[in-house]
C-alpha positions as a Markdown table, in Angstrom:
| # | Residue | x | y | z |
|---|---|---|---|---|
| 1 | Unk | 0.0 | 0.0 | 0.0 |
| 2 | Unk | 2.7 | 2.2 | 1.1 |
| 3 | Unk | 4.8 | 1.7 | -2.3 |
| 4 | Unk | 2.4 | 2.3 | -4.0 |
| 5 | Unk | 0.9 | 5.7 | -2.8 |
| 6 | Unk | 4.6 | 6.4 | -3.8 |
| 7 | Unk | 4.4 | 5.8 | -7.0 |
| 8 | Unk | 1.1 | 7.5 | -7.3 |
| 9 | Unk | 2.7 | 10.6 | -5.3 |
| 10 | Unk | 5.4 | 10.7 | -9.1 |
| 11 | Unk | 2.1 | 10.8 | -10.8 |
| 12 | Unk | 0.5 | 13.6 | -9.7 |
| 13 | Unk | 3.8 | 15.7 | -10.5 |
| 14 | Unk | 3.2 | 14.4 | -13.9 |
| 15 | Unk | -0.5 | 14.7 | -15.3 |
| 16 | Unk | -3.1 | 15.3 | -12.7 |
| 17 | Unk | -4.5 | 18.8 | -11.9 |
| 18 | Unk | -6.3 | 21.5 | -13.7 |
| 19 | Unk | -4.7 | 24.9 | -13.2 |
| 20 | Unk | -7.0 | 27.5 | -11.9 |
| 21 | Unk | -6.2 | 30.3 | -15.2 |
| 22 | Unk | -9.9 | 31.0 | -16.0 |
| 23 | Unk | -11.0 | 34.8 | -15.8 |
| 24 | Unk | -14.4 | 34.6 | -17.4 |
| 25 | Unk | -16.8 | 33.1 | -14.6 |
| 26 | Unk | -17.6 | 33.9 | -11.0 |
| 27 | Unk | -14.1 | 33.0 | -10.0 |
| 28 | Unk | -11.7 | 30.5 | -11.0 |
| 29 | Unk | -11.5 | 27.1 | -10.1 |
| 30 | Unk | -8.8 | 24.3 | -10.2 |
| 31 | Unk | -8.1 | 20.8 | -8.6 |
| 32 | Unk | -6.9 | 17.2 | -9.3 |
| 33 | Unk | -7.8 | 13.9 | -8.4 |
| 34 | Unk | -6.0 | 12.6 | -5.1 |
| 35 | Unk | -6.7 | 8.7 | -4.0 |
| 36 | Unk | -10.2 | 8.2 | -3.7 |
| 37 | Unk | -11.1 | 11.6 | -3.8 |
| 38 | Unk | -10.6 | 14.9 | -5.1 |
| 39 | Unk | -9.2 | 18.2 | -4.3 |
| 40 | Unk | -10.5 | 21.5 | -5.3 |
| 41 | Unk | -8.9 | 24.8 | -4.8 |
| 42 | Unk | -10.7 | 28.3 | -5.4 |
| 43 | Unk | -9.0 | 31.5 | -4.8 |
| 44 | Unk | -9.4 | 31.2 | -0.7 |
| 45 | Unk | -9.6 | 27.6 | -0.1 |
| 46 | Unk | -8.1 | 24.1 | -0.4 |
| 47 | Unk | -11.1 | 21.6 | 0.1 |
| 48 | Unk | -10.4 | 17.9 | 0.0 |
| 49 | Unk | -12.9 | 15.0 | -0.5 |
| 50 | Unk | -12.3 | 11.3 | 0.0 |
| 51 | Unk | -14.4 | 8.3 | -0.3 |
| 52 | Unk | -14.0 | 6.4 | 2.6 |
| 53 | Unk | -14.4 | 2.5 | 3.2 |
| 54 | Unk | -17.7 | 2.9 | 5.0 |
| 55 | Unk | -18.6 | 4.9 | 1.7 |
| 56 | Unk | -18.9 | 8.3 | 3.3 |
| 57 | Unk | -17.1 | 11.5 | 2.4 |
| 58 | Unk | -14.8 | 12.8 | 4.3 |
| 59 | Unk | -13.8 | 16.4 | 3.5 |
| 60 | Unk | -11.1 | 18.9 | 4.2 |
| 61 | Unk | -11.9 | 22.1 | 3.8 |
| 62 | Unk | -8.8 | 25.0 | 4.7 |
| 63 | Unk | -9.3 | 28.4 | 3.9 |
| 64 | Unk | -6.2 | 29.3 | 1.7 |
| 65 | Unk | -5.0 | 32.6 | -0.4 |
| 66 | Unk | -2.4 | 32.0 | -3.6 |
| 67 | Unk | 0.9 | 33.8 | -2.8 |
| 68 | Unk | 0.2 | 35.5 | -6.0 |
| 69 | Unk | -2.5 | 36.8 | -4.7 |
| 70 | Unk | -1.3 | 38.3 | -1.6 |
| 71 | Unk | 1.7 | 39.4 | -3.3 |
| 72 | Unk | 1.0 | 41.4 | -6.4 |
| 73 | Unk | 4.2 | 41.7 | -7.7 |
| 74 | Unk | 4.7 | 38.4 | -8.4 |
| 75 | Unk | 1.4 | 38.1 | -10.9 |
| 76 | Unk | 3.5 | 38.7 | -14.2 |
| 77 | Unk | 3.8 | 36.6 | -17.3 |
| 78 | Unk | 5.5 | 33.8 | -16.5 |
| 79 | Unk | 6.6 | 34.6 | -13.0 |
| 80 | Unk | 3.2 | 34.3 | -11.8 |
| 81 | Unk | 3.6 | 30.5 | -13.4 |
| 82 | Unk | 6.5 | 29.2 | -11.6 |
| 83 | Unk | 5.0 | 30.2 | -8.4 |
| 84 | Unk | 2.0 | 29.1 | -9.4 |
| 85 | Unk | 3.3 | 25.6 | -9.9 |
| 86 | Unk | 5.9 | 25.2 | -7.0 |
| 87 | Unk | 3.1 | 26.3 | -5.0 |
| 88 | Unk | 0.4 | 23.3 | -6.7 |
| 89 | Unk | 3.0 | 20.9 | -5.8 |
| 90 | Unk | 2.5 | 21.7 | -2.4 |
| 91 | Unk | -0.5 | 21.8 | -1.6 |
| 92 | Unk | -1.1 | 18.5 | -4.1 |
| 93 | Unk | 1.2 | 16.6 | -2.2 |
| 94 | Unk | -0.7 | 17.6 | 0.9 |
| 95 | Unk | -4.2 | 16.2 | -0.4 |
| 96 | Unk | -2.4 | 13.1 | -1.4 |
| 97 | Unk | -1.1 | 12.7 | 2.0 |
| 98 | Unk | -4.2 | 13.0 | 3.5 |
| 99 | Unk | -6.4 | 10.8 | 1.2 |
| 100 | Unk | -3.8 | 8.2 | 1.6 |
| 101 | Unk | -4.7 | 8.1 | 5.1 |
| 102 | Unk | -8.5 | 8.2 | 5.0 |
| 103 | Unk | -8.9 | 6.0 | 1.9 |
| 104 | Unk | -7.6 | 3.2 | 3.5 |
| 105 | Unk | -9.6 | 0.5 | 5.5 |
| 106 | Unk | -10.2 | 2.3 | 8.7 |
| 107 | Unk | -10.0 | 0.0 | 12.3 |
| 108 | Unk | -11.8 | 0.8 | 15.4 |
| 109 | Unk | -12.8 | 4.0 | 17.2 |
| 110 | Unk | -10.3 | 3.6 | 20.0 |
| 111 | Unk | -7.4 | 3.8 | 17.5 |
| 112 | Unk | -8.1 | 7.1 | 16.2 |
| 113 | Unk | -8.3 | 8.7 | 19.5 |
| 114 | Unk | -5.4 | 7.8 | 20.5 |
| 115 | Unk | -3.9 | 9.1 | 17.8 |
| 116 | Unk | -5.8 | 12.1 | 18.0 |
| 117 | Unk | -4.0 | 12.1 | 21.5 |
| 118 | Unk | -0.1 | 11.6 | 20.3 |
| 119 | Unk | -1.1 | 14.2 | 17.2 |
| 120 | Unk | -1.4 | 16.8 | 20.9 |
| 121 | Unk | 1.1 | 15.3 | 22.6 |
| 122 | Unk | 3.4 | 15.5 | 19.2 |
| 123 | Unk | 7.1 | 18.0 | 19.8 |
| 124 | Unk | 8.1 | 20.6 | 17.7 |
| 125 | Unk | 10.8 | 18.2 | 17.1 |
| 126 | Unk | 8.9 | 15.7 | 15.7 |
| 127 | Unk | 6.6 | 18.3 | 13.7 |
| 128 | Unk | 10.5 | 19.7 | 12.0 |
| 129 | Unk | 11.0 | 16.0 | 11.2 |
| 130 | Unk | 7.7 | 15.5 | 9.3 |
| 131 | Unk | 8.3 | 18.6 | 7.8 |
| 132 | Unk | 11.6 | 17.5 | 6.5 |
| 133 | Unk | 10.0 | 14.4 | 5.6 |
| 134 | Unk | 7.6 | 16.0 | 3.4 |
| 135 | Unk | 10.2 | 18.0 | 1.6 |
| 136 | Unk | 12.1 | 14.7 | 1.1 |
| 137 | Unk | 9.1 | 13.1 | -0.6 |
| 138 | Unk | 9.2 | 16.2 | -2.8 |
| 139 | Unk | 12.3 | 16.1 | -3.4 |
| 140 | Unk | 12.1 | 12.3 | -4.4 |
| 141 | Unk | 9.0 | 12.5 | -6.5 |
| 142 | Unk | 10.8 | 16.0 | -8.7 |
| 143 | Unk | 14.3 | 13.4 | -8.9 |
| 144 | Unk | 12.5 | 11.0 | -10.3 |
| 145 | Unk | 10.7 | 13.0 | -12.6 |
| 146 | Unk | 13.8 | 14.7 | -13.8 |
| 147 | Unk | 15.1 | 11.0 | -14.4 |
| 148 | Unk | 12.6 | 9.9 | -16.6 |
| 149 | Unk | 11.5 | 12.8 | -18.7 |
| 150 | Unk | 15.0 | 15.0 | -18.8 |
| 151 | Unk | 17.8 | 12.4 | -18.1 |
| 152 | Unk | 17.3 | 9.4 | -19.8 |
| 153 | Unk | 15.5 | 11.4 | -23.3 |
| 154 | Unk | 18.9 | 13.5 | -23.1 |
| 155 | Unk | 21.2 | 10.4 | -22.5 |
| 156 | Unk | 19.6 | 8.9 | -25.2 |
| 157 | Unk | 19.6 | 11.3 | -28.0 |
| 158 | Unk | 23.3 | 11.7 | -27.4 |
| 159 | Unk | 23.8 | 8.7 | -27.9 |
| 160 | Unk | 22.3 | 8.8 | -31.3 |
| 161 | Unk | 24.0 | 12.3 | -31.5 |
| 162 | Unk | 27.6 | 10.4 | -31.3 |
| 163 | Unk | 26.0 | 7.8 | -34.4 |
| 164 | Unk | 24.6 | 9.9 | -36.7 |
| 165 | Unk | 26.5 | 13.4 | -38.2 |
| 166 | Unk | 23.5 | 14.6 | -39.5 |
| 167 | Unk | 21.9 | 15.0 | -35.6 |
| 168 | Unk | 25.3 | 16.3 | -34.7 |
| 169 | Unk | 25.6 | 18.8 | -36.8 |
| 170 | Unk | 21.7 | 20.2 | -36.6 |
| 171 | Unk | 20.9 | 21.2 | -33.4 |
| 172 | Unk | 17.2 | 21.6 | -34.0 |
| 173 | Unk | 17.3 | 18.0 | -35.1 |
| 174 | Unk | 18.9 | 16.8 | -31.8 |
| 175 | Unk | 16.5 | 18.9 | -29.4 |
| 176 | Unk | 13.7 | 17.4 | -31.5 |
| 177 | Unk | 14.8 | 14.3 | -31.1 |
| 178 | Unk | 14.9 | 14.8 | -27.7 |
| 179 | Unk | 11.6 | 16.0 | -27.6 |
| 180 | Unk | 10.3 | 12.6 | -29.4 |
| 181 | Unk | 11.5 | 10.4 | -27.2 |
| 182 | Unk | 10.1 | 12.5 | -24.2 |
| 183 | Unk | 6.8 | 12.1 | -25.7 |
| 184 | Unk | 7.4 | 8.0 | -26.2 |
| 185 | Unk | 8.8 | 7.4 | -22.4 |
| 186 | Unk | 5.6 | 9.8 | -21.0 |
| 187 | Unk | 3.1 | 7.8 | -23.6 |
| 188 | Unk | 4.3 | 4.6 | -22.3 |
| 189 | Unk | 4.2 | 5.7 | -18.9 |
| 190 | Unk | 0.9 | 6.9 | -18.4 |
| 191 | Unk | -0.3 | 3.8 | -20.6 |
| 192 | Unk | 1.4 | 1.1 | -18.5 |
| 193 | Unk | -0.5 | 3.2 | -15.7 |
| 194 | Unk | -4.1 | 2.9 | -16.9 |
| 195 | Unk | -3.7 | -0.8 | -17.0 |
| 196 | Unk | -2.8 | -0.7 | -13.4 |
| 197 | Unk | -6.5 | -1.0 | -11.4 |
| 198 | Unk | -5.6 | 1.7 | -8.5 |
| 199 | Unk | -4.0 | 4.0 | -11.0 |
| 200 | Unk | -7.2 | 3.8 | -13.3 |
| 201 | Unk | -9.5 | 4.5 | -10.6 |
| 202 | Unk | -7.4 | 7.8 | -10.1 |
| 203 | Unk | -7.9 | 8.6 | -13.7 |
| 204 | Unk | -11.9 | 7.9 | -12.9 |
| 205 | Unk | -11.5 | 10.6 | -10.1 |
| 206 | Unk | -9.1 | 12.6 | -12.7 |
| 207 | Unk | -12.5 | 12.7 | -15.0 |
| 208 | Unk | -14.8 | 13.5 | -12.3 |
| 209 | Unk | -12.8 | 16.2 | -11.4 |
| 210 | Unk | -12.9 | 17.7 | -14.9 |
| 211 | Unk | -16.8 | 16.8 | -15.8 |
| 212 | Unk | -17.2 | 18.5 | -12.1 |
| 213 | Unk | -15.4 | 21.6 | -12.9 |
| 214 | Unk | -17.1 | 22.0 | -16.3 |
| 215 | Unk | -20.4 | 21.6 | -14.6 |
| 216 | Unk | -19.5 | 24.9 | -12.7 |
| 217 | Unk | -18.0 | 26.8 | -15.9 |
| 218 | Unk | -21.3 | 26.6 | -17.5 |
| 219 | Unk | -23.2 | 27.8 | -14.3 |
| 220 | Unk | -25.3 | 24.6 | -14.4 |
| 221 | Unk | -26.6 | 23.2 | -10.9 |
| 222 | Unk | -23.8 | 20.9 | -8.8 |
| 223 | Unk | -25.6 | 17.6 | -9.6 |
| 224 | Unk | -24.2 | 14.5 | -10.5 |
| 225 | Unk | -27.1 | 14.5 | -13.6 |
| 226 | Unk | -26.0 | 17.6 | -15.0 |
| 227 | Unk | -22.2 | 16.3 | -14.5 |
| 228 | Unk | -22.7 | 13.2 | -16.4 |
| 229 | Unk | -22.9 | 14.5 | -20.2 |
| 230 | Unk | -20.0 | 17.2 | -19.1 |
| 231 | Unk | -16.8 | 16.2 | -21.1 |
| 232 | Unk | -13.9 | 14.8 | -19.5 |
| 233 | Unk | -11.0 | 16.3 | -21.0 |
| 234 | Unk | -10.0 | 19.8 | -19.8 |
| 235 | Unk | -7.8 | 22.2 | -21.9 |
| 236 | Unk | -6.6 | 23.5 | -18.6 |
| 237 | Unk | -5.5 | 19.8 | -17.5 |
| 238 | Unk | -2.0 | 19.1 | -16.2 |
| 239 | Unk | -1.7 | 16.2 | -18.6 |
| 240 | Unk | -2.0 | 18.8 | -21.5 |
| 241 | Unk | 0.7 | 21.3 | -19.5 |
| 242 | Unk | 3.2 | 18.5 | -19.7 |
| 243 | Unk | 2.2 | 18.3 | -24.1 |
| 244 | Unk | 3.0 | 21.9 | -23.7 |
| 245 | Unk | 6.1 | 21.6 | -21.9 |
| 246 | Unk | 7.5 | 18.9 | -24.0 |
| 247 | Unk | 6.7 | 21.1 | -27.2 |
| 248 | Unk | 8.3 | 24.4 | -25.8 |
| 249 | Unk | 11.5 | 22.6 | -24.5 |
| 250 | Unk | 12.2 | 21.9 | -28.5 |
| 251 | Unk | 12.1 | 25.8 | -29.3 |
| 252 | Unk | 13.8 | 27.0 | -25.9 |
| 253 | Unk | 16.3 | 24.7 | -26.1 |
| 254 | Unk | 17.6 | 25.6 | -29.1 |
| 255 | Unk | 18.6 | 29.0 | -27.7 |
| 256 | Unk | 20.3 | 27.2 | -25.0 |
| 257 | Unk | 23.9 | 26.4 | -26.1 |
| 258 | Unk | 24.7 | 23.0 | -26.8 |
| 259 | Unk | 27.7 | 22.0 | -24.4 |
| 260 | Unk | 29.7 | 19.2 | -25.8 |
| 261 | Unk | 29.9 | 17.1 | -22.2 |
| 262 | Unk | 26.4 | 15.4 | -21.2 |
| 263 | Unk | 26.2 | 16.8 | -17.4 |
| 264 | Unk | 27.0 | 20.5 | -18.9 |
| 265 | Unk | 24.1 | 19.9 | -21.2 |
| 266 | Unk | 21.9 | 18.0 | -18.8 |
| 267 | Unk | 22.1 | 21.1 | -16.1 |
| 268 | Unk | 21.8 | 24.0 | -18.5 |
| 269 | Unk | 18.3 | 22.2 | -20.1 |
| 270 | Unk | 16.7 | 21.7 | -15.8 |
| 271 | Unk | 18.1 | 25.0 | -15.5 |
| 272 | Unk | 15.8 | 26.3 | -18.2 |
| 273 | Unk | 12.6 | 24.4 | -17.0 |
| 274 | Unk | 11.6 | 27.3 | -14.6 |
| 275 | Unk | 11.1 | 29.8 | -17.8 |
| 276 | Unk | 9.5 | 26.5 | -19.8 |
| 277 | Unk | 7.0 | 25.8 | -17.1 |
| 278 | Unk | 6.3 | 29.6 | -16.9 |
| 279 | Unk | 5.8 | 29.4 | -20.5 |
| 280 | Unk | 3.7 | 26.6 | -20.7 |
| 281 | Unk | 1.5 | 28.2 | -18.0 |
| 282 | Unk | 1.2 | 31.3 | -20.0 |
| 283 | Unk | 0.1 | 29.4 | -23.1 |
| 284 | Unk | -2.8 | 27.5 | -21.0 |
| 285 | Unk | -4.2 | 30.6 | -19.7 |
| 286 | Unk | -4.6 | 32.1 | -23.0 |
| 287 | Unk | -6.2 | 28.9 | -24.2 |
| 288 | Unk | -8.5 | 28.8 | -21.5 |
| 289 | Unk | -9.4 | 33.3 | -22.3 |
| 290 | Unk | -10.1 | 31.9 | -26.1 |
| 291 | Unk | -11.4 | 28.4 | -25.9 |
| 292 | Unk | -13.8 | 29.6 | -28.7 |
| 293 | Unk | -11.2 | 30.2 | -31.3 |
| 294 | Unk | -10.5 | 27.5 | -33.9 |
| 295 | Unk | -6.5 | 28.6 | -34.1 |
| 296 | Unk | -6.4 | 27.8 | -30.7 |
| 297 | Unk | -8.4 | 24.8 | -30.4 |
| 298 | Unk | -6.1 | 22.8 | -33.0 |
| 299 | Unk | -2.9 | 23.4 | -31.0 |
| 300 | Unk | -5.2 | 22.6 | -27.6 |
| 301 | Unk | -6.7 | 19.3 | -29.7 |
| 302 | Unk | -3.4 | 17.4 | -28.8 |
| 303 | Unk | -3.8 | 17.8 | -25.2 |
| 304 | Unk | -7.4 | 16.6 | -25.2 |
| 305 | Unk | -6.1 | 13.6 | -27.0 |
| 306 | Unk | -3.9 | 13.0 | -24.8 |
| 307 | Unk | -6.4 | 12.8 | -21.9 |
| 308 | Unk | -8.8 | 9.7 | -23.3 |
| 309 | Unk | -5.3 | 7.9 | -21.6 |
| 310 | Unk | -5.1 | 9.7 | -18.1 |
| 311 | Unk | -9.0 | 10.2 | -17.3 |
| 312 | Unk | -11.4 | 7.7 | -17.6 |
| 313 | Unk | -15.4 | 8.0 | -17.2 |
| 314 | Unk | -16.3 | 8.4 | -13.7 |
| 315 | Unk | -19.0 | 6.6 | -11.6 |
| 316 | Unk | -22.3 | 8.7 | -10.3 |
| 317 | Unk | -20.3 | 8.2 | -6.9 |
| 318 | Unk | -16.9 | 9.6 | -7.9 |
| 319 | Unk | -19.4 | 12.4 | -9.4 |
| 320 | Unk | -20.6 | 12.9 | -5.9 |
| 321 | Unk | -17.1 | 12.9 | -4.5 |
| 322 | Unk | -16.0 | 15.5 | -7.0 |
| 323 | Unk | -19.1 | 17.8 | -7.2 |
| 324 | Unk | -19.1 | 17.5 | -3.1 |
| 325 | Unk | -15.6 | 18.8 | -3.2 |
| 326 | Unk | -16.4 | 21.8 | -5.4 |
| 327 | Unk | -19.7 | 22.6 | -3.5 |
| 328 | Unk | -17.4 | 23.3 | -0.4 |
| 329 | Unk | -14.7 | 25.4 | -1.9 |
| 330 | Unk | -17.6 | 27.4 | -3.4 |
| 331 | Unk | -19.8 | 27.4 | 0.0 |
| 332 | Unk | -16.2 | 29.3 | 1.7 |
| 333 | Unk | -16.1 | 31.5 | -0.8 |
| 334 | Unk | -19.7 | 32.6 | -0.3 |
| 335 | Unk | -18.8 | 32.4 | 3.4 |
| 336 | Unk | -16.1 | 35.0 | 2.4 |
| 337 | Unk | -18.6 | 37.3 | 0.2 |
């Protein structure tokens, strides 16, 4: 069980969350799918709702402001992004952490308060070490990442680079090549992870999460009726930012300086995913302001594709768990009004 919250932990860096970019409704609204559940975020609150074993829904609901939005400085073009994101992984790996914990086959009463009583009883010691723990998992999970899709693509295409003079001697050529095999590794990936029965009910979750969303964007009532004929692919989806990023890292990185030794090139091309994240954010946020636009919805169409792999039609009950979640970040921001 442990292992594989883990792996699932790598995932959600990867493909799972919808950013919250949209400026044309009430107020905008992001989330992803944690395990067994689903976390939405507004613009003053983090709400988290779980399925439990006894099928009731557990929620989490923490009022929240974006540090972009209590500092205004930072809301520029592709500033505004990185924070944005560093700031996502946070707060996703905190929902994950907590639906690990109520999604899984609860024991008797007496347990929990006793560890209601050690969580009082609990040092500032031991709340540094869980912190550092935390940050190790991060850590970890971004290593990992960095492994798979930066790494081995790059290790790869040099390797090619040292066989073939035509991909030496065209930079463009090797950075697309790079980009190619990105695409292959993250295909394969998140295929080999839909056949995996935990990870697919995440991508169940991952499509409630979108048709719930949706529901709200066309002001329709929060019921799991109206949220059933709601598509499940989101142009604002995190499996679409990676698309995005895998595309841009083609064109930035032929500005970047090719170094002749591998760990040269390596560090300048993680160096420059800061300003191709930012980017990528920047492009989903103007997709989102002109969803209407035919120009924009061919280079969005790849994205959507991608997403029939890492969603999957939902239940009525993940519905539930997803439109739940969403009715309590809107109900503390009605609170707020």
């Amino acid at each position: 069980m442990k292992i594989s919250h883990e792996l699932k932990k790598i995932f959600y860096f990867t493909t799972n969350f919808v950013l919250s970019t949209k400026e044309d409704i009430d107020f905008a609204v992001g989330g992803q799918a944690v395990i067994e559940g689903v976390m939405m975020r507004s613009p003053n609150s983090v709400v988290i709702a779980v399925r439990k074993q006894d099928n009731s829904i557990k929620i989490s609901a923490k009022k929240h402001q974006s540090i972009i939005r209590k500092y205004k400085f930072l809301n520029i073009p592709i500033v505004r992004g990185i924070v944005g994101l560093v700031e996502m992984m946070g707060i996703g790996m905190t929902a994950i952490n907590f639906s690990a914990n109520e999604a899984v086959e609860e024991e008797d009463e007496i347990k929990a308060k006793k560890e209601a009583e050690v969580e009082e009883k609990r040092s500032t010691l031991t709340k540094i070490f869980e912190a550092g723990m935390f940050a190790l998992s991060i850590i970890i999970a971004l290593s990992v990442s960095v492994f798979m899709f930066k790494f081995i693509p790059l290790w790869l295409t040099t390797i090619l680079d040292g066989q073939f003079s035509y991909i030496h001697d065209n930079y463009i050529v090797f950075n697309f090549m790079d980009g190619i095999t990105k695409l292959l590794i993250f295909l394969v990936y998140i295929y080999v992870l839909s056949l995996i029965p935990s990870f697919r009910r995440i991508f169940e979750y991952h499509g409630a999460e979108h048709k719930s969303i949706f529901t709200y964007e066309k002001h329709l009532e929060l019921t799991v009726e109206n949220a059933k004929p709601q598509s499940r692919f989101h142009p604002r989806c995190g499996t679409s930012f990676i698309l995005i990023v895998f595309v841009l890292s083609i064109l930035v990185y032929t500005f970047v300086p090719k170094q002749e030794i591998f760990w040269q090139n390596l560090g300048l091309r993680v160096a420059a995913l800061p300003l191709i994240a930012g980017l990528a954010y920047e492009f989903l946020k103007f997709s989102a302001k002109y969803r209407e636009s035919k120009l924009v919805n061919i280079f969005v169409a790849p994205g959507l594709a991608l997403q029939k792999i890492t969603t999957k039609p939902p239940t009525d009950a993940q519905l539930e768990v997803g439109l739940t979640s969403l009715k309590e970040a809107l109900a503390v921001e009605n609170h707020l009004d």
